[in-house]
C-alpha positions as CSV (number, residue, x, y, z in Angstrom):
1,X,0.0,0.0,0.0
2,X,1.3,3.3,-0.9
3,X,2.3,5.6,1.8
4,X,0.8,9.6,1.8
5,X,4.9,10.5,0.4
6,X,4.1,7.9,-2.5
7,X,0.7,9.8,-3.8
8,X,2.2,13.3,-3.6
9,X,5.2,11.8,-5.9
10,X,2.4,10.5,-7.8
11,X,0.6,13.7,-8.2
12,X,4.1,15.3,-9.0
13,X,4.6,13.1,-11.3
14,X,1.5,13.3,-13.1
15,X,1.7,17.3,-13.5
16,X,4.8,17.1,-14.8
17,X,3.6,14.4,-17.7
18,X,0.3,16.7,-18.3
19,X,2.4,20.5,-18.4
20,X,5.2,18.6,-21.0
21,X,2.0,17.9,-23.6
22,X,1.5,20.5,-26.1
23,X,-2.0,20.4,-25.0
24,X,-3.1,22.2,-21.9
25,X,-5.0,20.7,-19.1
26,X,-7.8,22.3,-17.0
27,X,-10.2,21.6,-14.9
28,X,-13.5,24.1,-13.7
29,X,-15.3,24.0,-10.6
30,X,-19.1,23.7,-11.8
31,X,-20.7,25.1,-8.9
32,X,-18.3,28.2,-8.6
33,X,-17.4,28.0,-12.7
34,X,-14.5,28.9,-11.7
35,X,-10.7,27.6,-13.0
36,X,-9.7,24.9,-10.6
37,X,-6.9,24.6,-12.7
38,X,-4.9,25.6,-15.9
39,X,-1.8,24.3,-17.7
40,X,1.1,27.0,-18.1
41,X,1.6,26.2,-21.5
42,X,-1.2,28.6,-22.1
43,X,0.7,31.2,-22.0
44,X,3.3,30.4,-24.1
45,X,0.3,29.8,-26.6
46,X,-2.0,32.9,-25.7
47,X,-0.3,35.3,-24.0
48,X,-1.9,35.2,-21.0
49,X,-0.7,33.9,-17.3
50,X,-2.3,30.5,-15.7
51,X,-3.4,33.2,-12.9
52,X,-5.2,35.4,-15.2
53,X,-8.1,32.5,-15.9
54,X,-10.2,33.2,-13.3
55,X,-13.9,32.0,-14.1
56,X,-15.6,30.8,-17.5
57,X,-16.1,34.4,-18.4
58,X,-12.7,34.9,-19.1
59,X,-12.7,31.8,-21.2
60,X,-16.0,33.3,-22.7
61,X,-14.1,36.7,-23.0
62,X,-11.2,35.5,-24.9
63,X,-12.8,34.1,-27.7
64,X,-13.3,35.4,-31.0
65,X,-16.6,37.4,-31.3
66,X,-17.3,35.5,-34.1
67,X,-17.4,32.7,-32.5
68,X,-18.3,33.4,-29.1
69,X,-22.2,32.7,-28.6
70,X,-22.5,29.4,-30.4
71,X,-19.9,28.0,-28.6
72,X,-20.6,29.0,-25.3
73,X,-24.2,28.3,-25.7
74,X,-22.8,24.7,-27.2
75,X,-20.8,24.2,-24.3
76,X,-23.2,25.0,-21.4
77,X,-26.0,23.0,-22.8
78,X,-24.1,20.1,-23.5
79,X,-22.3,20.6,-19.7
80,X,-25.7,20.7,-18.2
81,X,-26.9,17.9,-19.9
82,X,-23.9,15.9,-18.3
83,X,-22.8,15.4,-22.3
84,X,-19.2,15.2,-23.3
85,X,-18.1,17.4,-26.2
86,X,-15.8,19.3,-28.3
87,X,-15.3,22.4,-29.9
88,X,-13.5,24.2,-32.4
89,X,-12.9,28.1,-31.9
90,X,-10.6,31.1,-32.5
91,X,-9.3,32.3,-28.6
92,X,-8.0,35.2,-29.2
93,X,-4.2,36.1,-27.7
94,X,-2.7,38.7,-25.4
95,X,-1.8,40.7,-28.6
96,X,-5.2,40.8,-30.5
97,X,-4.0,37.9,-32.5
98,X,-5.8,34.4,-32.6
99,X,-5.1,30.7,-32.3
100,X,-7.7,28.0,-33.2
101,X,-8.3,25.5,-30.5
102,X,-10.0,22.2,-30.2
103,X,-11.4,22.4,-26.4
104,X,-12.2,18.6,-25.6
105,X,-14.6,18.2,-22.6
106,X,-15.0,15.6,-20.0
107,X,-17.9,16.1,-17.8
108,X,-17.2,15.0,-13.9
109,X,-20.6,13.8,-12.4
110,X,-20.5,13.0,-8.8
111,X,-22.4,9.8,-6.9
112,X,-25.9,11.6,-7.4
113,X,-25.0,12.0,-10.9
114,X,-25.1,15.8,-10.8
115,X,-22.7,17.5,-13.0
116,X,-19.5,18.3,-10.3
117,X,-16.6,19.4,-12.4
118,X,-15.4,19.6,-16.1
119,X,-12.0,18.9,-17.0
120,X,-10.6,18.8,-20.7
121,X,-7.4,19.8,-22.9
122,X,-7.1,22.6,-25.1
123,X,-5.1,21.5,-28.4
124,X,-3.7,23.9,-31.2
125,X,-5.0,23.2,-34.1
126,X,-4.4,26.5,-36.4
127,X,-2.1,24.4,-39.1
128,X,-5.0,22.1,-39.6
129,X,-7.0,24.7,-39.8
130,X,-4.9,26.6,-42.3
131,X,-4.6,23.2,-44.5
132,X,-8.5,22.4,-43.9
133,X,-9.2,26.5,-45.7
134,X,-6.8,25.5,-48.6
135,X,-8.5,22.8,-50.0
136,X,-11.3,24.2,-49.1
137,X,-10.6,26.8,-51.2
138,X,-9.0,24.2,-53.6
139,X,-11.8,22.6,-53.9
140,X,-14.0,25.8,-54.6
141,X,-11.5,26.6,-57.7
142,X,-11.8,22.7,-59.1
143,X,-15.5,23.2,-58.8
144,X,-15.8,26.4,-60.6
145,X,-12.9,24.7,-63.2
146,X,-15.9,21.6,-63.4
147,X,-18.4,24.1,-64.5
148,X,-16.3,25.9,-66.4
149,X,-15.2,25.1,-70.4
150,X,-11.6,24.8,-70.9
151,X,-11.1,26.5,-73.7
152,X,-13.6,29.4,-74.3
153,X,-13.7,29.9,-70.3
154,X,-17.4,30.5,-70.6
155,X,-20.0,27.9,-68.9
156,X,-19.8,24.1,-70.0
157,X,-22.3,21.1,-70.9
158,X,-22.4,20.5,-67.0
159,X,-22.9,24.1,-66.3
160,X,-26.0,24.6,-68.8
161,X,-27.5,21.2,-67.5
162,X,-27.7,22.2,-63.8
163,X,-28.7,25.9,-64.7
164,X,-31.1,24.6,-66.4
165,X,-32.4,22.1,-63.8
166,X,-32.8,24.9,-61.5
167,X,-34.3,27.7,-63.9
168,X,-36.9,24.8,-64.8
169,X,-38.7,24.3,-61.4
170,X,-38.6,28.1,-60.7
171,X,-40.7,28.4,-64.1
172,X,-43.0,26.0,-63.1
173,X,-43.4,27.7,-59.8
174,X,-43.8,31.0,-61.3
175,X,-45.3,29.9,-64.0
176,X,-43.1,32.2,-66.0
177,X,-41.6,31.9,-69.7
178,X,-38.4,30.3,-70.5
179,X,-36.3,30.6,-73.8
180,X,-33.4,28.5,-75.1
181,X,-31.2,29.6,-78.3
182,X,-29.4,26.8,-79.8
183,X,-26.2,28.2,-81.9
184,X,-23.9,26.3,-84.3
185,X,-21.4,28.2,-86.5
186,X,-21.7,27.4,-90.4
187,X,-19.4,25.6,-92.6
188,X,-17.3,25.2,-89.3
189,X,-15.4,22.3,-90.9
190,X,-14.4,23.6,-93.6
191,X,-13.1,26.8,-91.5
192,X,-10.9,23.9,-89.8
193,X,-9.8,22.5,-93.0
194,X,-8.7,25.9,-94.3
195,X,-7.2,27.4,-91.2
196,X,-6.1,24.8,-88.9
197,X,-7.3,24.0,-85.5
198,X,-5.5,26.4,-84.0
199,X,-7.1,29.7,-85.5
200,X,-10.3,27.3,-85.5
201,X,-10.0,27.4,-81.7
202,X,-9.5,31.1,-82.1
203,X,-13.0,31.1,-84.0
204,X,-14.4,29.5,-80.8
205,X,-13.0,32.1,-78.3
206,X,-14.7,34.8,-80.2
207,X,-18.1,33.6,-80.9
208,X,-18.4,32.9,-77.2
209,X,-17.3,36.4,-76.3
210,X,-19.0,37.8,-78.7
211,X,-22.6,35.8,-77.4
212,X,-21.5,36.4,-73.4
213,X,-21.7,40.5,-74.4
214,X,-25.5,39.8,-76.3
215,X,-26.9,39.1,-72.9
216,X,-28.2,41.2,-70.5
217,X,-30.0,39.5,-68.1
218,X,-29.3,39.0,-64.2
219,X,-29.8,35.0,-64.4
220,X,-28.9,34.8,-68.4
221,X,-26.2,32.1,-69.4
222,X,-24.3,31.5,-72.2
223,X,-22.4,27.8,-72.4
224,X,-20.5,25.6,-74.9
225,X,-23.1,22.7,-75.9
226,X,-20.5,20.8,-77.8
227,X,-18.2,21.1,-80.6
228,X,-18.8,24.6,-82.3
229,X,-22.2,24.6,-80.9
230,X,-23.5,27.0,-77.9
231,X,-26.4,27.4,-76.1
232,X,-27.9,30.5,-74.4
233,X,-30.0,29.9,-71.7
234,X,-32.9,32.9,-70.8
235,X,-35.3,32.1,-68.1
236,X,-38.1,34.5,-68.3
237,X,-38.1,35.9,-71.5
238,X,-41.1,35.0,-73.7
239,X,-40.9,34.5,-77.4
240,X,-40.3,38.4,-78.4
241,X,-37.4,38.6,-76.4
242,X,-35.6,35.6,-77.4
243,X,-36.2,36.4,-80.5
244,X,-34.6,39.6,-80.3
245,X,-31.6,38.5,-78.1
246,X,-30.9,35.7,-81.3
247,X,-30.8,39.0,-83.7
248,X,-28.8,41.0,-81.7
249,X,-25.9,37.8,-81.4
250,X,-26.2,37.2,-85.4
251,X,-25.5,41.1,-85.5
252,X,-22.7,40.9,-83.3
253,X,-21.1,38.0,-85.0
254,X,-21.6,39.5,-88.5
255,X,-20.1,43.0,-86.8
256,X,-16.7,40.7,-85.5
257,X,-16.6,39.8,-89.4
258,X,-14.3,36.7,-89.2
259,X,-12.6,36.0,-92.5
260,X,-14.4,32.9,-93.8
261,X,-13.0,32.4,-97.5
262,X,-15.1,29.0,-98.4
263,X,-18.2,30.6,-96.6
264,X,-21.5,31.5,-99.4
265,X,-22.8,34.3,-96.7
266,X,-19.8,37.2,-97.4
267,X,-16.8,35.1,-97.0
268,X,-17.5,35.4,-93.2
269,X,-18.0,33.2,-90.3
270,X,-21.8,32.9,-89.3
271,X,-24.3,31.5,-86.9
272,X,-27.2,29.0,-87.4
273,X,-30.2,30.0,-85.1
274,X,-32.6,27.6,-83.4
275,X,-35.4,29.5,-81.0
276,X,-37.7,28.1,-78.6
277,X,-39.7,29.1,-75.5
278,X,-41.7,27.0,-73.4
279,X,-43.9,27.7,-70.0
280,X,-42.6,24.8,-68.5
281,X,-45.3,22.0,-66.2
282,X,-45.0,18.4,-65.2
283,X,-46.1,17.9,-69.3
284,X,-42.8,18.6,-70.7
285,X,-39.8,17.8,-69.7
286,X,-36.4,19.5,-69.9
287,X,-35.0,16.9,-72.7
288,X,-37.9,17.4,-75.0
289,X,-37.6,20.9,-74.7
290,X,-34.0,20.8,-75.9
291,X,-35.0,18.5,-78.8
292,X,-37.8,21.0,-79.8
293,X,-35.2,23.8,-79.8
294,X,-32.1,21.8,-81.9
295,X,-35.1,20.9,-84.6
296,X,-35.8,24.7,-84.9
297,X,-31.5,24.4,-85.7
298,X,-31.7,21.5,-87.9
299,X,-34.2,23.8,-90.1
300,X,-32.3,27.0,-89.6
301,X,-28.9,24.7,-91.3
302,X,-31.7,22.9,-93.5
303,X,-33.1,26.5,-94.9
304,X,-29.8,27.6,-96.0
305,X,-27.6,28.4,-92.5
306,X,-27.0,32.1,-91.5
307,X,-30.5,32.5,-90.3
308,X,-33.0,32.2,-86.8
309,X,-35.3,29.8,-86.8
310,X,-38.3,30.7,-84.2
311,X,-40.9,29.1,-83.2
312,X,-42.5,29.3,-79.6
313,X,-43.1,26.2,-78.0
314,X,-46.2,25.7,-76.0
315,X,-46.0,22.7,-72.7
């Protein structure tokens, strides 16, 4: 049986082990919610003495605003409840600075089960922190890349698909018009053949700046469909303005006037046109809708290219 020398060693021994970790210690007095205890390594992280950490309210006070009321609310619901937890937050340092901790709580209960005492460790966690906002923020820019087309930088395939998806069931809430225009550039092969891919690409880059400066609209969307063709995307505007909006890109394009020596329509690069607008319900779906619109294309190429074919489309 150890003697009352052997315990004190004991208890020497096992403050020593907990002020060597990197994480700090603590302990708080529930009844009085005040600091029973505190590692010193918090001041070598924060700036401020073991003395200085009075009651919870200094704990409470030296946290970021920010982040203050949900974790203090967090934590004293969860401590009244008898709960062990965690919880991530910016304490702020002596200097106006901050560090983000991981406070890790064990909730003491005594032999009526009341809550008597919380002890836990606070751990440092800013690196992780700093790596968990770079892929955040990596994974933000790969996102954006996904929706993005990598050679004309304007919207994708995967881009006009979800826009539409979305612009869809807020027409058939609103019960409001929607418009699709379904571009493809004219004797685009033989442009190829002539030019080379390289200028061809060239072509590209131009037709879809030229179409991302026809629109006007908050919630308007221009996007590569495939190949040489593009796709504008106009939720709310009825047949008259999409109409309009397919005029005003053929303009454009004819203004840019891109050398096209094997072209019939001025030696110049055009546009084939198809139009359609639909009131969308639960009678039409998205995919029919887009087949509607490229047949209204297939008769603007069929009709001799270099023209809009329009034709509203009723669900």
């Amino acid at each position: 049986m150890s003697d009352v020398s052997d315990l004190s060693n004991d208890n020497a021994v096992y403050r020593t082990l907990l002020e060597s970790t990197r994480a700090i210690p603590w302990k708080i007095d529930w009844a009085t919610k005040k600091f029973a205890y505190i590692g010193p390594q918090i001041e070598a992280l924060l700036g401020w003495s073991p003395d200085s950490w009075m009651t919870v309210e200094d704990w409470a006070m030296r946290m970021h605003p920010d982040d203050r009321e949900y974790v203090v609310n967090f934590c004293v619901a969860q401590s009244q409840a008898g709960v062990d937890h965690e919880a991530d937050y910016r304490a702020l340092t002596k200097d106006n600075g901050y560090v983000w901790i991981r406070d890790v709580v064990h909730v003491v209960r005594n032999e009526q089960g009341e809550v008597e005492a919380l002890i836990g460790f606070m751990f440092d966690i800013s690196e992780r922190k700093k790596t968990e906002e770079k892929l955040l923020a990596l994974q933000k820019e790969l996102e954006a890349l996904s929706f993005k087309d990598g050679l004309t930088n304007i919207a994708n395939r995967r881009r006009f698909d979800a826009s539409l998806e979305l612009e869809w069931d807020s027409a058939i809430r609103l019960r409001q018009p929607l418009s699709i225009l379904l571009f493809d550039i004219d004797f685009f092969k033989q442009y190829n053949d002539l030019y080379g891919h390289v200028q061809g690409d060239r072509c590209l880059v131009d037709i879809a700046q030229t179409l991302s400066l026809a629109l006007d609209g908050p919630r308007d969307l221009v996007a590569r469909f495939g190949g040489e063709e593009f796709i504008v995307l106009l939720p709310g505007a009825d047949a008259s303005v999409a109409l309009k909006v397919a005029e005003r890109c053929q303009r454009l394009i004819q203004k840019q006037a891109i050398v096209h020596a094997h072209s019939p329509h001025d030696q110049r690069v055009t546009v084939s046109v198809g139009v359609g607008t639909v009131v969308p319900d639960e009678h039409i779906k998205p995919s029919q809708f887009l087949e509607l619109v490229d047949q209204r294309l297939y008769l603007a190429k069929k009709n001799g290219k270099n023209r809009v074919e329009a034709e509203p489309v009723t669900g």
